[in-house]
Phi, psi and omega in degrees: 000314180280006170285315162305305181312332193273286191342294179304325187285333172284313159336295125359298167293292176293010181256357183256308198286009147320305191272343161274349184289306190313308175307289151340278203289324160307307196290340196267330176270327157288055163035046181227008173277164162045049177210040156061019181151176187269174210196180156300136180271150188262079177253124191093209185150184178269128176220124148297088170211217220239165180258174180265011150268356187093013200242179192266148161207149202249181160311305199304341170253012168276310164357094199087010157222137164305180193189123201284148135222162183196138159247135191211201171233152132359283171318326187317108174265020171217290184305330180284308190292008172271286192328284199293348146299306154331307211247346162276309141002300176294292153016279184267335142262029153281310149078175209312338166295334163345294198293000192268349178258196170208161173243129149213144164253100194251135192256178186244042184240017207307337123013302174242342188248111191281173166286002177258319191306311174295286168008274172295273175340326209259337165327317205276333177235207190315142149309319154327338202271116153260173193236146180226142179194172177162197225254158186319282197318314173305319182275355179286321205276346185261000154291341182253002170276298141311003177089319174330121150274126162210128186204122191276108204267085186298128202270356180098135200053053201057014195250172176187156167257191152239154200250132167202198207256140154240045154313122152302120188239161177256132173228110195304200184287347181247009151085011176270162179279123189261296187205163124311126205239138183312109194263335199266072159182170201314155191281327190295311192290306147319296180310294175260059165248342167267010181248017169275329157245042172286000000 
């Protein structure tokens, strides 16, 4: 009996220091371990790269709109095209408020995805939605500037997927991280927590 009783209190203990090990690791990734307290997390940054016009875009044209951001690829055959469906919804129920806010589709494929290929792709949903790309290095540093995995798995026959993280992240008008943001509810109750910060 006191041998069952010991099992259960180990078990136990592990399963507590599991979840605080877990807990530990939520707080180091939203940024609130180690600032004295909970805080804005240090997510996002400046970043230089190219638009799906070719044209150059920085953080800095973001600026003075909230702002989506989500990375994903071209090739993505579920989450990204759910996704940018999702966040084209919100979109289109913001209705004439659209334009104060912006979306980016930033990819983690730069390889296969040029500024005409995000073009064509980014056709299929709202137009408010830009798309972004620019060089490995350029895309590494605002994936580690966001927190973003993203890494590439080859599938066989000179072909490959990407493996990658996918949060929808909100970002205010001064280009700081607010929360991650929710698609899974009706696009109107989305739509308006992002016109909360217009």
């Amino acid at each position: 009996m006191a041998s069952r009783a010991s099992h259960i209190l180990l078990v136990m203990a592990a399963f507590l220091g599991g979840l605080v090990i877990f807990l530990g690791v939520i707080l180091y990734a939203t940024g609130q371990l180690g600032t004295g307290g909970p805080g804005p997390a240090a997510i996002g940054g400046p970043f230089q790269l190219t638009d799906q016009d070719g044209k150059p875009l920085s953080d800095a044209d973001l600026k003075g709109k909230p702002f989506l951001v989500f990375f994903g690829y071209t090739h993505c055959p579920d989450i990204c095209p759910a996704t940018l469906f999702e966040v084209s919804e919100v979109l289109r129920a913001m209705g004439p408020d659209a334009g104060r806010a912006a979306a980016l589709f930033i990819t983690v494929d730069p390889e296969r995805d040029t500024p005409a290929v995000l073009k064509d792709y980014l056709s299929n949903f709202d137009p408010h939605l830009r798309g972004a790309t620019g060089t490995a290095e350029a895309l590494a540093a605002v994936e580690k500037e966001y927190r973003v995995y993203a890494k590439k798995v080859p599938t066989g026959r000179d072909d490959y997927s990407m493996d990658h993280s996918a949060v929808v992240y909100l970002m205010d008008k001064t280009g700081r991280f607010v929360a991650p943001f929710n698609l899974k509810r009706p696009p109107e109750q989305a739509a308006a927590e992002l016109r909360k910060y217009l």
